[in-house]
PLY file of the C-alpha trace (Angstrom):
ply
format ascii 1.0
element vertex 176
property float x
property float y
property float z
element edge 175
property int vertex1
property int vertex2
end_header
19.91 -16.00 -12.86
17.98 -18.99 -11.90
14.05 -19.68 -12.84
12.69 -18.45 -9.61
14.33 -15.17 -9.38
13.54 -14.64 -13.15
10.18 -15.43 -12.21
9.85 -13.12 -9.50
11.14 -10.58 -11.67
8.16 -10.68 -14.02
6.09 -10.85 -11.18
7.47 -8.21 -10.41
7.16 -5.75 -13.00
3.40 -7.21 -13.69
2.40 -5.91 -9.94
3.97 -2.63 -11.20
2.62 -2.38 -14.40
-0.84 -3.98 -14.32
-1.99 -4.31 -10.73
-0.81 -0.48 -9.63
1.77 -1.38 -7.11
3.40 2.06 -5.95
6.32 -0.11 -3.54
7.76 -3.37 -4.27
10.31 -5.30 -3.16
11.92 -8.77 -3.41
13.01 -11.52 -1.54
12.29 -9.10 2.04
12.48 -11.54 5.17
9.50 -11.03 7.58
9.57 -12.03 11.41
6.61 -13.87 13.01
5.82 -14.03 16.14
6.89 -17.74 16.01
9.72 -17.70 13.47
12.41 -14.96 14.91
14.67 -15.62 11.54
11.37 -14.54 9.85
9.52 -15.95 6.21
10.84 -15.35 3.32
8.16 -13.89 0.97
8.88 -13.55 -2.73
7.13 -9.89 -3.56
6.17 -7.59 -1.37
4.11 -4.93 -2.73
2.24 -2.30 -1.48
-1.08 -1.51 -3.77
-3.86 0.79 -4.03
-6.72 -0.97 -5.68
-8.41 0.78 -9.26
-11.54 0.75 -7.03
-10.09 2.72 -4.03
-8.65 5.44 -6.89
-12.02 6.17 -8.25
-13.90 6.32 -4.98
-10.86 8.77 -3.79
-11.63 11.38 -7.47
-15.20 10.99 -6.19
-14.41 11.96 -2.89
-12.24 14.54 -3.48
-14.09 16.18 -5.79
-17.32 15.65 -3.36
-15.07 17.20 -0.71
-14.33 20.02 -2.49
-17.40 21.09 -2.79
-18.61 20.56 0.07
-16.15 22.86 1.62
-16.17 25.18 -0.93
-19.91 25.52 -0.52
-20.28 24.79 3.25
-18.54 27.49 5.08
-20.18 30.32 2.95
-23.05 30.28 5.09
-23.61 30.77 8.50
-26.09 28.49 9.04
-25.29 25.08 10.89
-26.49 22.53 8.63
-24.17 23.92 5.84
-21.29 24.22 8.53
-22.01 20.80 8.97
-21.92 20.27 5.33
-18.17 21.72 5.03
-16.97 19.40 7.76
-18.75 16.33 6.18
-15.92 17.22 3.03
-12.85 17.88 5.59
-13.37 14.67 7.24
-13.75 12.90 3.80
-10.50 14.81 2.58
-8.72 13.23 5.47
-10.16 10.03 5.09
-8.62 9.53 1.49
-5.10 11.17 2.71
-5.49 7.97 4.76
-5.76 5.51 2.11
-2.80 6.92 0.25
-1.00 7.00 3.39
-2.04 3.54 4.44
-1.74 1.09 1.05
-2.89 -2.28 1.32
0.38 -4.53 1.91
0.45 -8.01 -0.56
2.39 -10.89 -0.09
3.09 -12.46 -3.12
4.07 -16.13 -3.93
5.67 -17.31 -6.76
6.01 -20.66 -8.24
7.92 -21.19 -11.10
8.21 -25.21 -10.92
6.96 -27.57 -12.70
4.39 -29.53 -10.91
0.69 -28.26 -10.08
-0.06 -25.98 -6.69
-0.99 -28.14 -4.38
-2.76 -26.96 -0.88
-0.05 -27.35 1.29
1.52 -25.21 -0.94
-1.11 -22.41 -0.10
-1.33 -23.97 3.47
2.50 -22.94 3.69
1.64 -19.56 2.72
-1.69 -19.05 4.39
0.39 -20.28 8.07
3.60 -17.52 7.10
1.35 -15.13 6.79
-0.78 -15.42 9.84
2.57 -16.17 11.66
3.77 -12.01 10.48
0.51 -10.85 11.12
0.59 -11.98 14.73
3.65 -10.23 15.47
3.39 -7.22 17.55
5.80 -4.43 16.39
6.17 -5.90 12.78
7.69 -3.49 10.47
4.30 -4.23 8.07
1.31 -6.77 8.25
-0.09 -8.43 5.00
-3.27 -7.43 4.11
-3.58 -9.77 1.72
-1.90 -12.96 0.24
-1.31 -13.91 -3.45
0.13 -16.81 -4.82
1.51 -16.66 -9.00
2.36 -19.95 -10.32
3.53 -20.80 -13.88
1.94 -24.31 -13.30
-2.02 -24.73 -12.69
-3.85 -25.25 -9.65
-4.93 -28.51 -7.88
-8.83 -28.46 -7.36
-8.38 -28.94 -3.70
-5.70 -25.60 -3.46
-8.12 -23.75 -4.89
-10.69 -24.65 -2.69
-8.61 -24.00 0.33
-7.13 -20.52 -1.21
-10.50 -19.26 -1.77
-11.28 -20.45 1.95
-8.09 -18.82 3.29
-8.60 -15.45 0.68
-5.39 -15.97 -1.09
-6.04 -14.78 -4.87
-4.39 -17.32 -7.00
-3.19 -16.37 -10.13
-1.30 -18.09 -13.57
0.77 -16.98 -16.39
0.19 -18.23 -19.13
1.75 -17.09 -22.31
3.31 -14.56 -20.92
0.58 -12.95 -18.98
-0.62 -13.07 -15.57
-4.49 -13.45 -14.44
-6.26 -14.53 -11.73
-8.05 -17.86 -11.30
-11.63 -17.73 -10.39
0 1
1 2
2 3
3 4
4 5
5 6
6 7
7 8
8 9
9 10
10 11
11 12
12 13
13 14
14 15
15 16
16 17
17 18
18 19
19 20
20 21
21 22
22 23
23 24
24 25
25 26
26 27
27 28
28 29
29 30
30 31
31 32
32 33
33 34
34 35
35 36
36 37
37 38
38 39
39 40
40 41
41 42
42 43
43 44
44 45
45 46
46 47
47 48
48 49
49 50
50 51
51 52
52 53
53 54
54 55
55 56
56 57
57 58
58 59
59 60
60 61
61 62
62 63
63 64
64 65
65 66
66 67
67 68
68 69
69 70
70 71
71 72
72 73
73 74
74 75
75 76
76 77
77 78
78 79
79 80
80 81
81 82
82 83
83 84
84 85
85 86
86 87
87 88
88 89
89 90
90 91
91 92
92 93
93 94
94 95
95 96
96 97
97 98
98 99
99 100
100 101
101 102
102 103
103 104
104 105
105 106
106 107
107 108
108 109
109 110
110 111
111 112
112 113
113 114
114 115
115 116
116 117
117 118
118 119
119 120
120 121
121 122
122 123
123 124
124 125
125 126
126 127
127 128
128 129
129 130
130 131
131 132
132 133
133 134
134 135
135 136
136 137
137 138
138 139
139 140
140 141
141 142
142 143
143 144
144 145
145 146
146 147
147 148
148 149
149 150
150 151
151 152
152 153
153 154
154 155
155 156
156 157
157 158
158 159
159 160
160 161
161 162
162 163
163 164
164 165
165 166
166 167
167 168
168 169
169 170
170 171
171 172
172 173
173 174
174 175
């Protein structure tokens, strides 16, 4: 196995692992609406953030209640209450239902990340998300290099929203 699939492999398992990826997948090719033979993206991962799991306890638990206490009365302002927790109820269903999709790069070379690097990236993933009928959209871009950023990529990554992130000693974080 070659460096770059290796790579992706511990990418891999770190999404998993550490950044609460439920779905993941490797090496998937993705049609644009300009390239028909489609991108090539590394890791595709589908996550639910730590945030989004918290406000979802809250909710439920909110919800709950509010049904549970809503519908015992009568009156219309505590009707209203127990719809207020149905509608929330559904709206977390939706976020389970409905995980934000990742796109993942990974560099394993040797030399820095340069911007057209994350230009590359940032123009593959607007190309998918323009495609009508695609069989998912990117919500959001990553890149994971072994190799540090140029100054100027990460200028134009934090432009573009691409979270850029390093290993380093065998573990991944994010460059701020």
């Amino acid at each position: 196995m070659n460096d770059g699939i290796a790579f992706e492999a511990t990418v891999e398992r770190w999404l998993r692992k550490s950044r609460g990826a439920g779905f993941t997948e490797r090496r998937t090719r993705q049609r644009g609406r300009v390239a028909r033979h489609g991108h090539e993206c590394d890791v595709h991962a589908t996550v639910i953030s730590d945030a989004w799991r918290w406000w979802a306890m809250v909710t439920i638990f909110w919800a709950i209640a509010c049904i549970v206490f809503g519908f015992t009365d009568l009156d219309g302002a505590v009707i209203g209450t127990g719809v207020a927790g149905l509608l929330s109820l559904g709206a977390v269903v939706l976020v389970f239902l409905d995980p934000r999709h990742v796109w993942v790069e990974c560099k394993s070379g040797e030399g820095s990340v340069t911007r057209e690097m994350v230009w590359k990236l940032v123009m593959q993933v607007e190309d998918v998300r323009e495609l009508v009928g695609a069989q998912w959209r990117p919500n959001e871009a990553w890149l994971v290099s072994r190799a540090p950023f140029d100054v100027d990529a990460l200028a134009f990554a934090r432009e573009r929203r691409v979270r850029c992130f390093v290993e380093q000693r065998g573990d991944i974080r994010e460059v701020v």
